[in-house]
N, C-alpha and C positions, 0 to 999 in steps of 0.2 A: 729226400724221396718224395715224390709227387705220384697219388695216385687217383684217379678218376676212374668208377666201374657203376655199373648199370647192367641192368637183365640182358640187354642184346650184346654188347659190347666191352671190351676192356681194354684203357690205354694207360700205360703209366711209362714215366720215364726213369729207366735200367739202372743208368748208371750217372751220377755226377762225379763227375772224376774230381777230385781232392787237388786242392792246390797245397801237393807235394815234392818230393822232387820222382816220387814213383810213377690225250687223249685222254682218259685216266686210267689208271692201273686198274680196275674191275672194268670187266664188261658192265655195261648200263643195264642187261636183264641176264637170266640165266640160261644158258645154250642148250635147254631143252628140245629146241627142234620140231619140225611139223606141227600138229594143232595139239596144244594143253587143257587139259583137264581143267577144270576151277582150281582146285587142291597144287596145281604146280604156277598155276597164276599166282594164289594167292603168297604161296611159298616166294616165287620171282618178286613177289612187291615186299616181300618182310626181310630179304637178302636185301635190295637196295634202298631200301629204309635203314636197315643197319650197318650198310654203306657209306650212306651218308652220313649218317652219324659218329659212325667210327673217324672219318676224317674231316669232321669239325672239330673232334676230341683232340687229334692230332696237330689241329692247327691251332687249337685254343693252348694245348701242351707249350708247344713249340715260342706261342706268344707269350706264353705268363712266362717264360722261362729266360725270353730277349732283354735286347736285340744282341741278334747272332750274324756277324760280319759276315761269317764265312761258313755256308750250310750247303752239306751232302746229303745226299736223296740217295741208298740204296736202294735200287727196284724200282727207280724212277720211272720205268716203261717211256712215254712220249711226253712228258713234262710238264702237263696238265697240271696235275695238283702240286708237283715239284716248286710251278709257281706261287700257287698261294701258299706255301709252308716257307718258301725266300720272303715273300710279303709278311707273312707272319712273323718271322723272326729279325726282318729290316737288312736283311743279306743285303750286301753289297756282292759278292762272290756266290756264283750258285752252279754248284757241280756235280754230278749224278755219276751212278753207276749201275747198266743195266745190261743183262745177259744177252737178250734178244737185240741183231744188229740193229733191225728195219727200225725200230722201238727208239733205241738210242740217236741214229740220226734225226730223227723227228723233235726231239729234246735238243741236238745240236742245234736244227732249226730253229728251234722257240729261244735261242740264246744261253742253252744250260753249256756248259762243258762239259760235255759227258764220255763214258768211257767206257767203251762196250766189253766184257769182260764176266767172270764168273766170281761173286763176290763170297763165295765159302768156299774156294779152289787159288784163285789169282791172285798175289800180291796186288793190295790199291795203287795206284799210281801217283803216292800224296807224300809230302815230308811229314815226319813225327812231327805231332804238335802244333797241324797246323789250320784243324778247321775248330770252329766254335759250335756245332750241331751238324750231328747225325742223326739222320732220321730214317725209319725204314717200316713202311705202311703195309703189314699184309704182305712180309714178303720171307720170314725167319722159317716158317712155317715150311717154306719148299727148301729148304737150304738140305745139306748133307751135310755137311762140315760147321756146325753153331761155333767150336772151339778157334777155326780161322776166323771166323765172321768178327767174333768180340773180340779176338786178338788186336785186327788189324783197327775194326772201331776204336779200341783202347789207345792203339798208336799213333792212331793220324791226331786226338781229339786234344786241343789244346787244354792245360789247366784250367780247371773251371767249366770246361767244354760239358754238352748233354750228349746224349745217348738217348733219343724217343723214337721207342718202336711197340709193335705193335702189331700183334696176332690174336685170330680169331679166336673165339669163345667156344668152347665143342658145348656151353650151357645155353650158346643161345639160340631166339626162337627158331631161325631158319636154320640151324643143324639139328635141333630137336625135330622140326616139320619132316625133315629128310631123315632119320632115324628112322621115325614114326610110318614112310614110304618106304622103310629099305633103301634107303640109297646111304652111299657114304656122307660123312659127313664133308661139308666143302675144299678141305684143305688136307694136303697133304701131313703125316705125321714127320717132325723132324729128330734129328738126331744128335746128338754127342758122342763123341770115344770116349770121354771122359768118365760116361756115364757105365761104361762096357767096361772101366778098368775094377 
C-alpha cells in the first residue's frame, strides 16, 4: 500500500493485486462565467493549483510503482496527461477509456487506443490479466456503479499489476472555499450497491 496525502489533495494507490492465482481532463480554470469576483478568482487559482498537484502525485504514483508495459487511463478525456502517466510508468502499450466520443478520438489522435464507452456500465474491452496499470485521475467520483468500475479494473489487471486512482478531497482548500460560497463542493457524490445492501 502506497499512500501520499497533503491538505489539498489525496492520491494513493487502491489496490496491488497479489501475485495469486485470485487536452487534460480538468478545465484549466473554473467555468464561472461573465466577470468574477476576487473571491471566485481566487478560489479558480487554488482549484488549479490543486490540479496540478494532484497530477504530479499521480505521475509520481505511477513512476515509483514502474515500469508498467502496458497502462490504461480510465477517464483519459483527450490524452493529454494519459501521456505523461505512459511516460511515467515506461508504457510500451497505452490504452484509454473515455465516455465522451469527441474526447476519446482526440486521444486516438495522440496515439492512445482508446475506447469510447461507459466505464461503470460497459464491459472493458481488454483480456483478464492483461494490462500492468490502471490508472484513473479524478474520474471514480462521477461513476454510478464503483462495484463494475473495480470489478473489471480487478480483471483486466495482471498479477502484480496497480490500480492508481484518485478522487477529490471534500477537505480541501477549493471545496472548503465553495462550502464557505455556498456552492457544492466540485465533484459529484459516488455510489456503491454494495453499500445499499
Amino acid at each position: 500500500m502506497f499512500n501520499i496525502s497533503d491538505e489539498l489533495v489525496s492520491v494513493m494507490v487502491l489496490s496491488e493485486k497479489e501475485n495469486d492465482a485470485s487536452e487534460s481532463k480538468k478545465p484549466k480554470s473554473l467555468p464561472f462565467g461573465g466577470s468574477q469576483t476576487i473571491y471566485e478568482k481566487m478560489l479558480a487559482g487554488m482549484y488549479e493549483n490543486a490540479r496540478r498537484l494532484n497530477d504530479s502525485y499521480v505521475s509520481r504514483s505511477i513512476e515509483k510503482h514502474g515500469p508498467r508495459a502496458v497502462l490504461l487511463d480510465v477517464g483519459c478525456w483527450d490524452g493529454v496527461l494519459t501521456a505523461d502517466y505512459a511516460k511515467a510508468a515506461k508504457a510500451q502499450k497505452i490504452l484509454g477509456i473515455e465516455v465522451v466520443k469527441e474526447a476519446s478520438d482526440k486521444a486516438v489522435q495522440r496515439g492512445i487506443e482508446c475506447h469510447a464507452l461507459r466505464a461503470d456500465v460497459d464491459p472493458w474491452p481488454f483480456q483478464n490479466e492483461s494490462i500492468d496499470c490502471v490508472v484513473s485521475n479524478q474520474v471514480v467520483e462521477h461513476l454510478s456503479d464503483l462495484d463494475h468500475y473495480f470489478s473489471e479494473a480487478s480483471r483486466v489487471l495482471k498479477k502484480g499489476g496497480i490500480l492508481v486512482t484518485s478522487t477529490n478531497n471534500l477537505a480541501s482548500w477549493h471545496n472548503i472555499g465553495a462550502l464557505f460560497w455556498g456552492w457544492a463542493p466540485f465533484d459529484l457524490t459516488n455510489s456503491s450497491r454494495k453499500s445499499k445492501e
